[in-house]
Backbone as CSV, one residue per row, in Angstrom:
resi,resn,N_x,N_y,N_z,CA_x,CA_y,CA_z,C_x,C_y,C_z
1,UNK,-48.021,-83.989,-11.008,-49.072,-84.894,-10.593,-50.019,-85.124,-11.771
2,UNK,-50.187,-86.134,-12.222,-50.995,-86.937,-13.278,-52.452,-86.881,-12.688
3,UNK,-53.485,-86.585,-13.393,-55.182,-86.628,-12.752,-55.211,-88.454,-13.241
4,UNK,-56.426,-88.514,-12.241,-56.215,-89.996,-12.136,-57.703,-90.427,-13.124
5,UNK,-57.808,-91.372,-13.961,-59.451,-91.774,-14.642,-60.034,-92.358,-13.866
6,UNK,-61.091,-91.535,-13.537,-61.831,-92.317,-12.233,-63.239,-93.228,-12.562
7,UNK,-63.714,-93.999,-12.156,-64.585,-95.310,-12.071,-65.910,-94.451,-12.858
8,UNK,-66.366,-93.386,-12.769,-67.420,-92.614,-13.424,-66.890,-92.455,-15.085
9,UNK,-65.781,-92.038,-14.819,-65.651,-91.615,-16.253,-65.078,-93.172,-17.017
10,UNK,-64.448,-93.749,-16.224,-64.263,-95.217,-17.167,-65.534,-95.663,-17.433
11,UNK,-66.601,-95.934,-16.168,-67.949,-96.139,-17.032,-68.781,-95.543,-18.348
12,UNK,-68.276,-94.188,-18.203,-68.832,-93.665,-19.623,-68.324,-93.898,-20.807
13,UNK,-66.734,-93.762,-20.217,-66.157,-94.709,-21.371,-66.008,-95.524,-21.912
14,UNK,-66.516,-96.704,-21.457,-66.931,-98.193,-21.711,-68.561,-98.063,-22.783
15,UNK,-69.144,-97.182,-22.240,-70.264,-97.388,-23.078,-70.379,-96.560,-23.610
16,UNK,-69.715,-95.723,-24.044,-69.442,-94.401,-25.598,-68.851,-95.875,-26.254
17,UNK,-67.730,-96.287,-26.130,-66.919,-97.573,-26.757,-68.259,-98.858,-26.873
18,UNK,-68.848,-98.999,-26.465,-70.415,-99.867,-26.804,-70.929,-99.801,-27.429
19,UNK,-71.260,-98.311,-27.335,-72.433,-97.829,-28.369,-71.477,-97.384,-29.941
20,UNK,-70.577,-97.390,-29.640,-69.497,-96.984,-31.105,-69.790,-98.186,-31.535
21,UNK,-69.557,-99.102,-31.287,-68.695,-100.193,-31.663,-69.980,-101.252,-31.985
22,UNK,-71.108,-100.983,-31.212,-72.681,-101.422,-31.848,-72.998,-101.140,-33.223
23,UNK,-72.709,-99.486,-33.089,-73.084,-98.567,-34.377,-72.332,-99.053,-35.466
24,UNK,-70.856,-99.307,-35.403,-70.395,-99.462,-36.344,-70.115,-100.977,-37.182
25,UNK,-70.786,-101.930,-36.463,-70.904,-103.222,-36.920,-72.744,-103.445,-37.289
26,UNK,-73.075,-102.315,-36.917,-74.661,-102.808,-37.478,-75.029,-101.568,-38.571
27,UNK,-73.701,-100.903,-38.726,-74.494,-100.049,-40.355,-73.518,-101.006,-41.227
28,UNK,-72.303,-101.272,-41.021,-71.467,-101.890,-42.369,-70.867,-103.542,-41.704
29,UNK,-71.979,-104.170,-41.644,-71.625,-105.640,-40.774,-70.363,-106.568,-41.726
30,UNK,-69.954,-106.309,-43.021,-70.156,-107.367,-43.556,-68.292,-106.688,-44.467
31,UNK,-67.855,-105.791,-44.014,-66.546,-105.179,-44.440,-65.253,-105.461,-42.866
32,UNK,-64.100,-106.153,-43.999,-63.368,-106.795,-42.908,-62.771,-106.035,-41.746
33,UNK,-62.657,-103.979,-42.086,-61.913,-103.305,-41.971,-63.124,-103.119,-40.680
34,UNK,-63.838,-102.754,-40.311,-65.071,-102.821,-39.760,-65.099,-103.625,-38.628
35,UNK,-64.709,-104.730,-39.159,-64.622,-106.200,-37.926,-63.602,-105.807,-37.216
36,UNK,-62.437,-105.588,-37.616,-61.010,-104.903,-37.302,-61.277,-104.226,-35.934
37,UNK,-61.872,-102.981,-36.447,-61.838,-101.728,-35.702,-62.869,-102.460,-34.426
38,UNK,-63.990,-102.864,-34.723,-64.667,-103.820,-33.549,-63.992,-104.217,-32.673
39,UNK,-62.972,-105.470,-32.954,-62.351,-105.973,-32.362,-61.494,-105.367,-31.564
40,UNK,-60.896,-104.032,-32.050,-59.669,-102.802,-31.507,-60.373,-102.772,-30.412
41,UNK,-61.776,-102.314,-30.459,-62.474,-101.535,-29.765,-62.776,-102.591,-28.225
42,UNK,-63.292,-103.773,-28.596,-63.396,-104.378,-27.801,-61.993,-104.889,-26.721
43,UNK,-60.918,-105.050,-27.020,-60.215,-105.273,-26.661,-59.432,-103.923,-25.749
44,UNK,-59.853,-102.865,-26.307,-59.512,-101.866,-25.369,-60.536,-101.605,-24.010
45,UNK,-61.677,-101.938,-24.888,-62.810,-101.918,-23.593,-62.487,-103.273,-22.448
46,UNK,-62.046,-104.358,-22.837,-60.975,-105.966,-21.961,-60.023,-104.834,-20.545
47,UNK,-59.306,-104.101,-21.858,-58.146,-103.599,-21.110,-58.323,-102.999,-20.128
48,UNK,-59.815,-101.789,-20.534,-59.905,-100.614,-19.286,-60.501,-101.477,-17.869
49,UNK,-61.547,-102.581,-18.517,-62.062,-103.664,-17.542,-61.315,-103.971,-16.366
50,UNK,-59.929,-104.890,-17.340,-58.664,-105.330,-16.170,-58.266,-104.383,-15.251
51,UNK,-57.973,-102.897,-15.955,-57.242,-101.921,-15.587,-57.795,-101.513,-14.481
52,UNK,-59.505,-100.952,-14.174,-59.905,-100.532,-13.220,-61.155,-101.139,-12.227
53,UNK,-61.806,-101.676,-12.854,-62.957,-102.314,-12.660,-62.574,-103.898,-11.794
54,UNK,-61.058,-104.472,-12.219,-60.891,-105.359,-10.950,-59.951,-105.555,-10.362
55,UNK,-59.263,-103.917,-10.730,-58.202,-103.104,-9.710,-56.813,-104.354,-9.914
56,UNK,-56.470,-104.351,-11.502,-55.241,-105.116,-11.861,-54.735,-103.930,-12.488
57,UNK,-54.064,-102.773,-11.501,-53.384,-101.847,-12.215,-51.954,-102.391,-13.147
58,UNK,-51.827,-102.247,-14.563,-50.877,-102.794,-15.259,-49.309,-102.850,-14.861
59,UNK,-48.437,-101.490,-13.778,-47.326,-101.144,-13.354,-47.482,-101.910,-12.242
60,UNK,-48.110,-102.218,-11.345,-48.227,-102.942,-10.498,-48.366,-104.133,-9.458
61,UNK,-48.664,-104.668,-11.373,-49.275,-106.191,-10.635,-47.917,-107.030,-11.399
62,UNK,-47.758,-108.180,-10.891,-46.858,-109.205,-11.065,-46.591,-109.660,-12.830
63,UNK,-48.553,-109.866,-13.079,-49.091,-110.426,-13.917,-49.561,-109.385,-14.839
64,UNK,-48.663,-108.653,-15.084,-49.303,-107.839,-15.989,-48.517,-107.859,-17.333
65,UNK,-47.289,-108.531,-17.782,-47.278,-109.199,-18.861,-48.124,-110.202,-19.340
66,UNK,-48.725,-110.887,-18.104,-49.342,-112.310,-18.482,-50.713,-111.704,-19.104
67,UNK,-51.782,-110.698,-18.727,-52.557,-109.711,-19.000,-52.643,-109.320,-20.559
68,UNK,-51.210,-108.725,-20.390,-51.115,-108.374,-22.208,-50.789,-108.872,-23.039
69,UNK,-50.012,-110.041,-22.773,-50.089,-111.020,-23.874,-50.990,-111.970,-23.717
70,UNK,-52.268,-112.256,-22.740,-53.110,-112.824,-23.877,-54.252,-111.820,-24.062
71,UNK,-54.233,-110.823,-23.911,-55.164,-109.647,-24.963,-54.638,-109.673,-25.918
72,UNK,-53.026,-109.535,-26.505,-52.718,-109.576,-27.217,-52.809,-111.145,-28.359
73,UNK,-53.166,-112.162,-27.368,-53.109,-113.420,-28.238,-54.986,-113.148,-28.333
74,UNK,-55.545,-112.789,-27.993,-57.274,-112.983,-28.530,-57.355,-111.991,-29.816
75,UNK,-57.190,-110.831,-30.037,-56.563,-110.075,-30.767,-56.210,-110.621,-31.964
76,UNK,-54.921,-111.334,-32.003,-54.379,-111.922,-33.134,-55.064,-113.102,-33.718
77,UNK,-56.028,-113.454,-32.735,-56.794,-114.850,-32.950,-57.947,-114.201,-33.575
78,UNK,-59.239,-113.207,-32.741,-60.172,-113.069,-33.749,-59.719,-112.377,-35.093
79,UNK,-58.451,-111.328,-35.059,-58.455,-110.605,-36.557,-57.784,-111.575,-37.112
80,UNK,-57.017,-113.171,-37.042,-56.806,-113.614,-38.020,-58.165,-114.397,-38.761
81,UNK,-58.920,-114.215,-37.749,-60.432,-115.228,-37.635,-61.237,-114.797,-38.625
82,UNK,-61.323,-113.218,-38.457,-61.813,-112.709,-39.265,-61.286,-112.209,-40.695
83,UNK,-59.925,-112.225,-41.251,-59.604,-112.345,-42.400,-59.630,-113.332,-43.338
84,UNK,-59.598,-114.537,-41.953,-60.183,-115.686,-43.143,-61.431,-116.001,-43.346
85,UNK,-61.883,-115.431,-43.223,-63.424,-115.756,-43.242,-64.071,-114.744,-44.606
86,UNK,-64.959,-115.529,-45.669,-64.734,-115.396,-46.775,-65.467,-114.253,-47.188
């Protein structure tokens, strides 16, 4: 039996991932590797969102390719966004 992540601890986890991800774009705003990890960050915080918060468990739902590929297409869109950017 697997313990399950429950709605308390995803909330904390959402905003440990906030406050990271604040911290680390407002000491080194302006390094691409930086924007990167932002973006990681945010997009995992998308994921846990879908995942629990509006109960689209990923094994479960119909649409849960449709889910990850376009997290996966915003993803490829801001980090290409942000490599070109000068």
């Amino acid at each position: 039996m697997t313990p399950r992540f429950g709605s308390t601890a995803t909330l904390i986890v959402l905003a440990a991932l906030s406050t990271a991800s604040f911290l680390l774009v407002e000491t080194e705003a302006a390094s691409l590797a930086v924007g990167l990890v932002a973006v990681a960050i945010a997009l995992a915080k998308a994921a846990l969102i879908l995942s629990r918060f509006m109960h689209l468990e990923w094994r479960h739902r119909p649409f849960a390719q449709v889910l990850a590929a376009w997290l996966a297409a915003v993803g490829l869109i801001l980090g290409a966004g942000l490599y070109a950017l000068p």
